[in-house]
DSSP file (Angstrom, degrees, kcal/mol; ACC not computed):
  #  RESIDUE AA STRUCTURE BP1 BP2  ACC     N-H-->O    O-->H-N    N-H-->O    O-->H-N    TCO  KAPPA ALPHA  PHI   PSI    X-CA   Y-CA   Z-CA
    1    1 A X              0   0    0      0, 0.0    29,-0.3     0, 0.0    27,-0.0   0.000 360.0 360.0 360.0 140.5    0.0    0.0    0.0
    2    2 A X        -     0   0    0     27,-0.1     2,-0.8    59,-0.1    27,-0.2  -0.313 360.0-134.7 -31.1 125.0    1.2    3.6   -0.5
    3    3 A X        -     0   0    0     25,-3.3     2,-0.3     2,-0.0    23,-0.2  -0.653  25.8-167.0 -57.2  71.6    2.4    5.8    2.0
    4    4 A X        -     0   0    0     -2,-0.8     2,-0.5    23,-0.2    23,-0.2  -0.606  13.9-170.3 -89.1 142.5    1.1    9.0    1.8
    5    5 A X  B     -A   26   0A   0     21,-1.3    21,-0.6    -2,-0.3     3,-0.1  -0.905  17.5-144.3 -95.0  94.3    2.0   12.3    3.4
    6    6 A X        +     0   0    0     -2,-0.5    19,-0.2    19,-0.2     3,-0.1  -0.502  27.9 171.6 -68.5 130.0   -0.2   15.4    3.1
    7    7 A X        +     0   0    0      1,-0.2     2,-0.2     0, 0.0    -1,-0.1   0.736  57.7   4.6 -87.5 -45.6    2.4   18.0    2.9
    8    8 A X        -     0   0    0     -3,-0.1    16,-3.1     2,-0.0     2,-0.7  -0.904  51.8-167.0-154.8 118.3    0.6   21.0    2.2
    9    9 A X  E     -B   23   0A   0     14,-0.2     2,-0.6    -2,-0.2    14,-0.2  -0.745  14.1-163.8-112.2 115.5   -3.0   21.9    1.9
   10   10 A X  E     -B   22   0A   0     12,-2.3    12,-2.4    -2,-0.7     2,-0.5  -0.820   1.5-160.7-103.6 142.5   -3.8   25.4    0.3
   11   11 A X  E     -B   21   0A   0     -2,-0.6     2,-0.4    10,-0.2    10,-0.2  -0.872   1.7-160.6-111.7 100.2   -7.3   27.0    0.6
   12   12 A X  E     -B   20   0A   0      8,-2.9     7,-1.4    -2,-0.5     8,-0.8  -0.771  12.3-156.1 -86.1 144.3   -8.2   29.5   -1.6
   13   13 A X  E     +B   18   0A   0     -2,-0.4     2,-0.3     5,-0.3     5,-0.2  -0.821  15.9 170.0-101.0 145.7  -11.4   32.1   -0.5
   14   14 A X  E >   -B   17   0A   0      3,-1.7     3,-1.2    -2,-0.3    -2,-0.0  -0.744  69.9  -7.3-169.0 139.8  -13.8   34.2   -2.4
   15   15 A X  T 3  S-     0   0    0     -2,-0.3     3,-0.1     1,-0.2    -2,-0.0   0.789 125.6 -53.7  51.4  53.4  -16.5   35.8   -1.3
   16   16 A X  T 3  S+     0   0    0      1,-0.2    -1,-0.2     0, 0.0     2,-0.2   0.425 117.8  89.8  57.2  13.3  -16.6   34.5    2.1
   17   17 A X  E <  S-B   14   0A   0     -3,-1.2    -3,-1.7     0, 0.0     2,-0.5  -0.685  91.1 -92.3-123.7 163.0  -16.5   30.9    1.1
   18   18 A X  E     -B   13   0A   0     -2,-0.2    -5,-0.3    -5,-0.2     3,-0.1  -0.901  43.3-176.3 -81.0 121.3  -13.7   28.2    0.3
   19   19 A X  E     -     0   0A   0     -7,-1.4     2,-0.3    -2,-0.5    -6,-0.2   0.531  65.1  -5.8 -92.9 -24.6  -13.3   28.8   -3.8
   20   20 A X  E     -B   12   0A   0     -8,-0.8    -8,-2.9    23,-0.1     2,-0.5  -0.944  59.5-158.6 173.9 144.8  -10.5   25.8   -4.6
   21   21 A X  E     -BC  11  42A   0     21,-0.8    21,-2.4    -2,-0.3     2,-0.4  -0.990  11.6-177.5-137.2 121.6   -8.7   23.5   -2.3
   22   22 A X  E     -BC  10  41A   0    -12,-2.4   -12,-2.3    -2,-0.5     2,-0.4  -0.990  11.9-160.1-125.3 130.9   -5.0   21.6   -3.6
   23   23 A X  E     -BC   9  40A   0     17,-0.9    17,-1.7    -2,-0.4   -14,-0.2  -0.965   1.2-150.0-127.6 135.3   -3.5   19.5   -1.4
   24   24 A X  E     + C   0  39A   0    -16,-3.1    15,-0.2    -2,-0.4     2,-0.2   0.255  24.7 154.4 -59.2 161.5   -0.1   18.7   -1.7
   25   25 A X  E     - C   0  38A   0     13,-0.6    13,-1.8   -19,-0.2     2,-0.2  -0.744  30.9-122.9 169.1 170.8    1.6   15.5   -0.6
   26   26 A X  E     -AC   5  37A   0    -21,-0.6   -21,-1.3    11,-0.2     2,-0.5  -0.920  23.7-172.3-106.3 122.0    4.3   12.9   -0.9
   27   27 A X  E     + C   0  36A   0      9,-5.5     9,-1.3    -2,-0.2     2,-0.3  -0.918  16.2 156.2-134.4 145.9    4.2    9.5   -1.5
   28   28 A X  E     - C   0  35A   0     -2,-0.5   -25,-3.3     7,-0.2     7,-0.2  -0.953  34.2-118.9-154.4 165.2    6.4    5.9   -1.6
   29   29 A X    >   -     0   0    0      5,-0.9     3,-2.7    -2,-0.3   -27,-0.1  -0.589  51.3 -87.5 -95.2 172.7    5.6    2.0   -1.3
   30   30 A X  T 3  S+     0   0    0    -29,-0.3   -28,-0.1     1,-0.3    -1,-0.0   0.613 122.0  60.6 -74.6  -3.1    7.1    0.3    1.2
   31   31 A X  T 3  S-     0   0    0      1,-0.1    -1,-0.3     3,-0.0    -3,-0.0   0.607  94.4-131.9-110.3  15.4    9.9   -0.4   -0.3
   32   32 A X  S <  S+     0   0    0     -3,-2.7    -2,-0.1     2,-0.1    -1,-0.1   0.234  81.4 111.9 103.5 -27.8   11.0    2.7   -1.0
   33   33 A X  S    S+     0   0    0     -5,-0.0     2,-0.3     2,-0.0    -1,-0.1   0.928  74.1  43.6 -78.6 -48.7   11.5    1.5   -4.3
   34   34 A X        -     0   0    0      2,-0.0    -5,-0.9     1,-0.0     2,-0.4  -0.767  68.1-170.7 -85.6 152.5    8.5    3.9   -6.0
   35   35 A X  E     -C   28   0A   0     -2,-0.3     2,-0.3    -7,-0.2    -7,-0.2  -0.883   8.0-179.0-159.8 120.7    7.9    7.4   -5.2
   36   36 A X  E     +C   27   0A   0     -9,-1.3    -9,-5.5    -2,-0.4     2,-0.3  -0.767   6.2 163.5-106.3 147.6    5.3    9.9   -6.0
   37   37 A X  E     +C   26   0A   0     -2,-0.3     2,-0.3   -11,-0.2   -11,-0.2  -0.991  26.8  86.6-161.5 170.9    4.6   13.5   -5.3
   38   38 A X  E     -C   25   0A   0    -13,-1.8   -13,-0.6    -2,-0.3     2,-0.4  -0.986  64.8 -52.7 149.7-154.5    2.4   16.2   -6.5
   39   39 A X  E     -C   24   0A   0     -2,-0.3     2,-0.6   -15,-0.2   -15,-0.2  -0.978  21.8-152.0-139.0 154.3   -1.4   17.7   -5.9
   40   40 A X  E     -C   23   0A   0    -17,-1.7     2,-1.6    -2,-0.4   -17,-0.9  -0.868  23.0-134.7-119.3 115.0   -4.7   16.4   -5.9
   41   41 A X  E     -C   22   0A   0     -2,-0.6   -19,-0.3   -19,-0.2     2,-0.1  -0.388  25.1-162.7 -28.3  81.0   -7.6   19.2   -6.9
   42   42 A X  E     -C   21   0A   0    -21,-2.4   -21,-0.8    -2,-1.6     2,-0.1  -0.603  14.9-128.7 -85.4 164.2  -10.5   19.0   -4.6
   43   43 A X        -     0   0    0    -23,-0.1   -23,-0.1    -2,-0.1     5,-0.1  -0.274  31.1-107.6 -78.4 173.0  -13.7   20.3   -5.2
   44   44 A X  S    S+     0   0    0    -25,-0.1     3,-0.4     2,-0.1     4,-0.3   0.651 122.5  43.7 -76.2  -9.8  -15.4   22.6   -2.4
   45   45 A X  S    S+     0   0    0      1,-0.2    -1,-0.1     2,-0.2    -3,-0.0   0.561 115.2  48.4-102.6  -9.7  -17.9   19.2   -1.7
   46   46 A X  S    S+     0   0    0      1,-0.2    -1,-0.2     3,-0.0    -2,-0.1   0.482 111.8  44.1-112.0  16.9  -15.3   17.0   -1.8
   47   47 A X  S >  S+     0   0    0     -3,-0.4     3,-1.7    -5,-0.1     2,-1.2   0.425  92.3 101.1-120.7 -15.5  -13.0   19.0    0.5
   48   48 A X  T 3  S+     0   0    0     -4,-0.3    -1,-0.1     1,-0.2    -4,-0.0  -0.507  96.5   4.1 -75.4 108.4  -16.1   19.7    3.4
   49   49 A X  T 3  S+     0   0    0     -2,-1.2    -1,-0.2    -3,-0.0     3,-0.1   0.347 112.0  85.9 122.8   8.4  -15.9   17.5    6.3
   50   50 A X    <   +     0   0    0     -3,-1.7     6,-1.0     5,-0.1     5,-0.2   0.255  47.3 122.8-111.8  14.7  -12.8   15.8    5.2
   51   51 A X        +     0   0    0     -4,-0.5    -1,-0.1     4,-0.1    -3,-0.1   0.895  49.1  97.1 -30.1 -58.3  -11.0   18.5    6.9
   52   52 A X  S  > S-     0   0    0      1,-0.2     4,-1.7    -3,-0.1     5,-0.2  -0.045  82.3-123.5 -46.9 142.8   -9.1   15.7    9.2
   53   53 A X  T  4 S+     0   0    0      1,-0.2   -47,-0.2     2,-0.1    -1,-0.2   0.610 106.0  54.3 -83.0  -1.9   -5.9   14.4    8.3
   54   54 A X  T  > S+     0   0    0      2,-0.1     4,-0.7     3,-0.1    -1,-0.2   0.625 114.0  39.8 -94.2 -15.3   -7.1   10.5    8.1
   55   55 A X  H >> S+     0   0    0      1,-0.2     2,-1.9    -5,-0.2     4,-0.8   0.661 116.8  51.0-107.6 -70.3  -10.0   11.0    5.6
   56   56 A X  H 3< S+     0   0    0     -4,-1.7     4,-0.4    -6,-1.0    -1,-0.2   0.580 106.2  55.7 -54.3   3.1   -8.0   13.7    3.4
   57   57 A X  H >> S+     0   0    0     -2,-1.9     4,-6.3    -5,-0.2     3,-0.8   0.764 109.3  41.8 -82.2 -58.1   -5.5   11.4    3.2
   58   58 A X  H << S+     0   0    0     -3,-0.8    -2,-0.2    -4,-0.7    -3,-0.1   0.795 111.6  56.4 -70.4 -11.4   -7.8    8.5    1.7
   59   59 A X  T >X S+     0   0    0     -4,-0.8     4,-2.0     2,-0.1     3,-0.9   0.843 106.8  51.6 -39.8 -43.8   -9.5   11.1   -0.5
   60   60 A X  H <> S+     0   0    0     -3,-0.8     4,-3.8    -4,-0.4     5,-0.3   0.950 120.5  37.5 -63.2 -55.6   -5.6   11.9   -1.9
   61   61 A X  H 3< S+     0   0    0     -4,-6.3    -1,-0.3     1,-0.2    -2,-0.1   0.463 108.3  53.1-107.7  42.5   -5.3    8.3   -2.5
   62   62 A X  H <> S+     0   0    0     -3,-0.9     4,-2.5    -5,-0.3    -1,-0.2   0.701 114.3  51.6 -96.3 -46.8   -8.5    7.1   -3.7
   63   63 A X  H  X S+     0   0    0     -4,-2.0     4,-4.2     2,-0.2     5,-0.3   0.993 110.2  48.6 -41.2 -75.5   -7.9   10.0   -6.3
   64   64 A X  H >X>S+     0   0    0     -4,-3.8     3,-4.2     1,-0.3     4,-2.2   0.910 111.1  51.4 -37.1 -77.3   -4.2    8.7   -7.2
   65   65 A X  H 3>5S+     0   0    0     -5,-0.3     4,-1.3     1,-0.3    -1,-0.3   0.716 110.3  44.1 -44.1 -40.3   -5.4    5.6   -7.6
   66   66 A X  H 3X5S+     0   0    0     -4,-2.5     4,-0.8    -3,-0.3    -1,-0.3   0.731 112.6  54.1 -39.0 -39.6   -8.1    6.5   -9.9
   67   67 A X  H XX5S+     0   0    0     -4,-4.2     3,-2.5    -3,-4.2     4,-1.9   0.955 112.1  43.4 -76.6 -57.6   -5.9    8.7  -11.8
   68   68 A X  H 3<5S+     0   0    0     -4,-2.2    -2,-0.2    -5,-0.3    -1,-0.2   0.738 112.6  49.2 -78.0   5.8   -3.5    6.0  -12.3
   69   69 A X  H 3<<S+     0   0    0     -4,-1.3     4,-0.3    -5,-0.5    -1,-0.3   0.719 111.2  55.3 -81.5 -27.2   -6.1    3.3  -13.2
   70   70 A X  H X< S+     0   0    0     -3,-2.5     3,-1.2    -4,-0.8    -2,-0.2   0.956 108.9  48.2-104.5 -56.1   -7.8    6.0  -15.8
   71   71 A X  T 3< S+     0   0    0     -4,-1.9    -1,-0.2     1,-0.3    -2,-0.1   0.612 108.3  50.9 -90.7   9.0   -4.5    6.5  -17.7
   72   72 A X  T 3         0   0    0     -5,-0.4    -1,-0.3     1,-0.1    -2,-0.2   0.442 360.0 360.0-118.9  28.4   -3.5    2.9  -18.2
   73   73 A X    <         0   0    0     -3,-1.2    -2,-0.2    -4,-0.3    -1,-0.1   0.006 360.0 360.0 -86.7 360.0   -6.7    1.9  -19.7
């Protein structure tokens, strides 16, 4: 399984609201041997109530994983 590390999550505003949410992060298997890093977009629905750093982490890698199942098909 991946390690991932949320590094950095930034929170854009407009108009009194959250407008766009990237959160950063770092990533390897356990053996060290693969390594990812980058951001994952969130939406404003997909970033409310995952605030905590154990469900935005499995949003990050539900995402990765998605992404990297959708470009080797």
């Amino acid at each position: 399984m991946l390690e991932i590390q949320i590094t950095v999550t930034n929170i854009r505003y407009a108009d009194g609201g959250v407008s766009s949410v990237n959160v950063q992060f770092q990533s390897k298997d356990p053996e060290g041997s693969i390594n990812l890093n980058g951001y994952i977009p969130l939406t404003t629905e997909e970033y409310q109530g995952n605030e905590a750093l154990l469900s935005l982490t499995d949003v990050v890698r539900t995402k990765i994983i998605n992404r990297l199942h959708s470009k080797a098909e």
